[in-house]
N, C-alpha and C positions, 0 to 999 in steps of 0.2 A: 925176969924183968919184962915189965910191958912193951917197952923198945923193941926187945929181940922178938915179940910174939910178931910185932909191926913188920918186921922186918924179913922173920921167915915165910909169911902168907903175901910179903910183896913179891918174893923171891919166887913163890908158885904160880901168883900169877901172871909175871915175866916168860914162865917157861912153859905156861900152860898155850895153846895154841885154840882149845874150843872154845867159842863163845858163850856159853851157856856152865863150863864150869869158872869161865873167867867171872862173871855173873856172881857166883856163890865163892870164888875166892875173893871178889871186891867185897861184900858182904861182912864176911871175916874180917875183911881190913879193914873196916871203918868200927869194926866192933871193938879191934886191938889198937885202933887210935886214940877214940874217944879219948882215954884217958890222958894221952898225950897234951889234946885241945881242951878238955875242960878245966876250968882255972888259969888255962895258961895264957890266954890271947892277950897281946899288949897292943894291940890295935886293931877297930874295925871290930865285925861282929863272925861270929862263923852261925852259918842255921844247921839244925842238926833234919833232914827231911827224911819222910817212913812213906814208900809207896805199900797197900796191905797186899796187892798182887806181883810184887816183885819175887822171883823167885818160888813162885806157887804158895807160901809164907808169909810175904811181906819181906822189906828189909830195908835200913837205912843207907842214909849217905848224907855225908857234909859237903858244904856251898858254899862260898863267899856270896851269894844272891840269896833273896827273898825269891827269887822266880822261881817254880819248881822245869830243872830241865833234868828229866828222869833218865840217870844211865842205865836203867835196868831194862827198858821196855823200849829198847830202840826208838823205830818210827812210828810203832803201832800204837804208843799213848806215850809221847814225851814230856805232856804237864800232868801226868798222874802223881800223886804224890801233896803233902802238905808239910809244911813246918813244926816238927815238935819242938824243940828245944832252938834254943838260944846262945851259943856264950859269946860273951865279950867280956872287956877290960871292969875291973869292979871299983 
C-alpha cells in the first residue's frame, strides 16, 4: 500500500541524523506521496517543484507556494528549482 511506503521512508528519515541522507530519504518521501496528493486535494492548489541539482540527480518536492524555497540545497541556492506539476481540486 502507498500509505505504508509514506510512512516507512518518513520513519527513516526521523531517525536518520545526517543531512545529506536526510536529503535522499525526503526525496523518497515525496516520491511515496505523490500518489497520496494527486487527485486528492479538496482545497487550494499543491506545486509539485524539481530542483535538476538536488541530490547530484535532481529531485522533487511539494509546496503549498508557487515560490520556489528549495529544501534540498540549504543556503547555497534556496530558489533553485521550478514548478512542474500542479494539483488541485477538479
Amino acid at each position: 500500500m502507498v500509505s505504508n511506503d509514506a510512512l516507512e521512508v518518513t520513519v527513516k528519515l526521523a531517525a536518520n541524523k545526517e543531512i545529506e541522507a536526510q536529503r535522499k530519504l525526503f526525496a523518497e518521501l515525496t516520491i511515496a506521496f505523490e500518489p497520496l496528493l494527486k487527485d486528492q486535494v479538496a482545497k487550494g492548489t499543491v506545486y509539485k517543484n524539481f530542483c535538476p541539482m538536488a541530490n547530484g540527480s535532481g529531485a522533487y518536492w511539494f509546496s503549498n507556494s508557487e515560490n520556489i524555497v528549495n529544501p534540498y540545497m540549504g543556503s547555497a541556492m534556496p530558489s533553485c528549482g521550478e514548478v512542474k506539476e500542479t494539483f488541485k481540486v477538479n
